[in-house]
N, C-alpha and C positions, 0 to 999 in steps of 0.2 A: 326747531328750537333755537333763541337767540344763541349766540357766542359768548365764549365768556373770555377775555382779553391775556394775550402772552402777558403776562407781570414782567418776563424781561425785559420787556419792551420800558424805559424809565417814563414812556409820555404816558401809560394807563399805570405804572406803578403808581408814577407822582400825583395821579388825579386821583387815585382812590386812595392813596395811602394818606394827603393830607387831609380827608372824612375821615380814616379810619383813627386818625392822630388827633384829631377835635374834640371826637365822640369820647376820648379815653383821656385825653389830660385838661380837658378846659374847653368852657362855651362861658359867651358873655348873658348881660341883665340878669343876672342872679336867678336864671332862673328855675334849677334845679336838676335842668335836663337837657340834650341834647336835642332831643321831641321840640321841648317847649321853648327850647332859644330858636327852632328853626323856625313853628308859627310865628313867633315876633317878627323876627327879618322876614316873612310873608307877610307879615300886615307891615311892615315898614317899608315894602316894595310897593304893595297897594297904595300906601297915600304918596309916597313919592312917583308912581304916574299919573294917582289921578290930578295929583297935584299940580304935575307939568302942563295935561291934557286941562288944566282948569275947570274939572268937573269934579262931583261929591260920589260916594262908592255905588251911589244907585246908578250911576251909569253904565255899568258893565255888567248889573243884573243880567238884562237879553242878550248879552254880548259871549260869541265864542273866541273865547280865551287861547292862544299858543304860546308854550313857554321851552323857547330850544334850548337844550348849553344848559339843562338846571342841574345834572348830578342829582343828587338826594339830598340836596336844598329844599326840595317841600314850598318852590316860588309860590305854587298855586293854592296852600292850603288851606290858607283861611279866607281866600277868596269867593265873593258871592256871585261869580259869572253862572250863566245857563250852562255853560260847556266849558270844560278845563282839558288841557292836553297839554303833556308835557313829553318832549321828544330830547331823546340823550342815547347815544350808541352804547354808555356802561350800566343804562336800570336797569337790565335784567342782571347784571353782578351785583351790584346795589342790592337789589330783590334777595337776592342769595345770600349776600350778607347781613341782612335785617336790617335795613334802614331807609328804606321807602316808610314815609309818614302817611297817616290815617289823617283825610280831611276833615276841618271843624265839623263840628254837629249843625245840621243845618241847610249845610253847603253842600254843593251837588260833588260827586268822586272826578277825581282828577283820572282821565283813562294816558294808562304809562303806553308808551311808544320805544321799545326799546333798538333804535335803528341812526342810522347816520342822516345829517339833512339833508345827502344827495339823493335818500331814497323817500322823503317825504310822500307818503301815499294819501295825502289830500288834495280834494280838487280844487279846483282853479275857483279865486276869489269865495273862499269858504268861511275865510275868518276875520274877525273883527280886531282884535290885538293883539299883535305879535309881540312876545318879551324874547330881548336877547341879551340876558345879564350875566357881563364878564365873559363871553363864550364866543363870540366872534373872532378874536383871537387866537383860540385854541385851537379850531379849523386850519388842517391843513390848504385849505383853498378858498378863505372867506368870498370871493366872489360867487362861489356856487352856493352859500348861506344864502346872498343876500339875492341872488335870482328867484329862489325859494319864496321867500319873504315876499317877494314882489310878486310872487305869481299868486301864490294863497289868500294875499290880503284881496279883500275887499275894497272896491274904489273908493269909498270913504271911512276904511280902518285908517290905524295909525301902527306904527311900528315904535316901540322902545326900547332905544340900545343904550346901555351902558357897558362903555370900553374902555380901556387904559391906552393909553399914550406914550412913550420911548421905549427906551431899552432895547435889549437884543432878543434874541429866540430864545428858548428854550424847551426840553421837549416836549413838555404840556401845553406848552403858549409860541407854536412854529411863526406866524404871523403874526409879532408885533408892529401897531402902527404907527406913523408918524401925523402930525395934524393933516400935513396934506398926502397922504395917502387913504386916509380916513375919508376925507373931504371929498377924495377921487371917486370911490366907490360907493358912497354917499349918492351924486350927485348922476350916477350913469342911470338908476333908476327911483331915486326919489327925491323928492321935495320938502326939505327942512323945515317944521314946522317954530321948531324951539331948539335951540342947540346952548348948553351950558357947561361951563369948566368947574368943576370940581377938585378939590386942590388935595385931598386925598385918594389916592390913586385904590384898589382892591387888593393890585400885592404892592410890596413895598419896593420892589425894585424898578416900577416905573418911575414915572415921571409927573404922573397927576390921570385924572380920568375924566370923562365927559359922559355927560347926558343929550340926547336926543330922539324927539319926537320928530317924526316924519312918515309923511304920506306916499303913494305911491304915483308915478307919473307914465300914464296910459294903463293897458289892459289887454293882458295875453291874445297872439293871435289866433285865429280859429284856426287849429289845423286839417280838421276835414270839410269836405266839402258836401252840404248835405244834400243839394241840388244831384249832383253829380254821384254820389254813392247811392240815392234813388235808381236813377238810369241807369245804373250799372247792375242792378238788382232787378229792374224790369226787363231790361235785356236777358236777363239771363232765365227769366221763369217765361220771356215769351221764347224761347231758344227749346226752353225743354214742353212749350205747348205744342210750338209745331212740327217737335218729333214727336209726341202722343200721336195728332193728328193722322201723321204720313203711319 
């Protein structure tokens, strides 16, 4: 059974307590509910990738979807990808508190992941786009995020980060970055497709935030040997023939 998070702790108080504080005093676009202001920022995610990537929403039809860092955002709800997955260490709390969303009618179910990125149990180059909105910073170790990313994606997926920019730590947001430390870890495994400043940051104590699309540069190595794990397996059923034999 997942975990459900010390609330002492102020970095899972603060990340669930500011959904819990949403849902109860205020959500934007009028639109009556907390549900239906999350589908909006779900299709206002969707055209702001496809947007970047210069493609119309039928692109991600066949495409398998990853969305890490979403909380009970509901990134993927109204998305019309083949496969949606959304991976967060607090959805099974989320779940318990009733506030995982029910995807559009239509659109295939979003399967919840409730675990950390360092334990990502997908394999190697399995998906098409990675969303990482707001969440890389949250990470106590964003390098281990972004090795992740690198290893799942597919050699011609794309990755989508939106991150904020200055300020200091704090205990939901351990790793904030700087341009160029953004840039650093950017650049150890992928290839910038599109990079833009946004002058509105996500909380208000940054500094400003940014978009980018980027690709991946190379392709996980093979760690076994399959040559060699044959031979090691024939040796050992001719080992036990010619003790039948004798």
């Amino acid at each position: 059974m997942p975990d459900i998070p010390d609330f002492s702790d102020f970095r899972y108080l603060n990340e669930v307590g500011w959904f819990l504080y949403r849902e109860k005093y205020g959500y934007n676009h009028h639109t009556g509910s907390y549900t239906d202001e999350r589908r909006v920022w779900s299709q206002m995610l969707l055209d702001e990738v496809t947007t970047l990537a210069g493609k119309d929403h039928t692109w991600i039809c066949d495409k398998t979807v990853l969305t890490v860092g979403c909380s009970c955002t509901g990134d993927l709800a109204v998305w019309p990808a083949a496969t949606k997955i959304a991976v967060d260490p607090l959805l099974y709390t989320y779940q318990q508190l009733g506030m995982l969303i029910e995807d559009a009618p239509g659109t295939s179910r979003t399967v919840f992941l409730s675990l950390g990125i360092e334990a990502l149990p997908l394999l190697d180059e399995s998906v098409d786009i990675v969303i990482c909105r707001n969440a890389l910073d949250h990470m106590p170790d964003p390098g281990i995020g972004m090795e992740q990313f690198w290893r799942v994606l597919k050699p011609d997926g794309v990755l989508f980060l939106s991150v904020d920019i200055g300020g200091d730590p704090t205990p939901d947001e351990p790793s904030p970055f700087t341009e160029g430390s953004l840039q650093a870890i950017l650049n150890e495994r992928m290839d910038v497709l599109v990079q833009r400043k946004v002058v509105k940051p996500h909380d208000e104590w940054r500094d400003y935030s940014v978009r980018v699309l980027a690709q991946k540069k190379g392709t996980p190595d093979v760690i076994l040997d399959k040559a060699a794990l044959l031979r090691k397996y024939e040796e050992s059923i001719g080992a036990d023939q010619e003790a039948v034999e004798k």
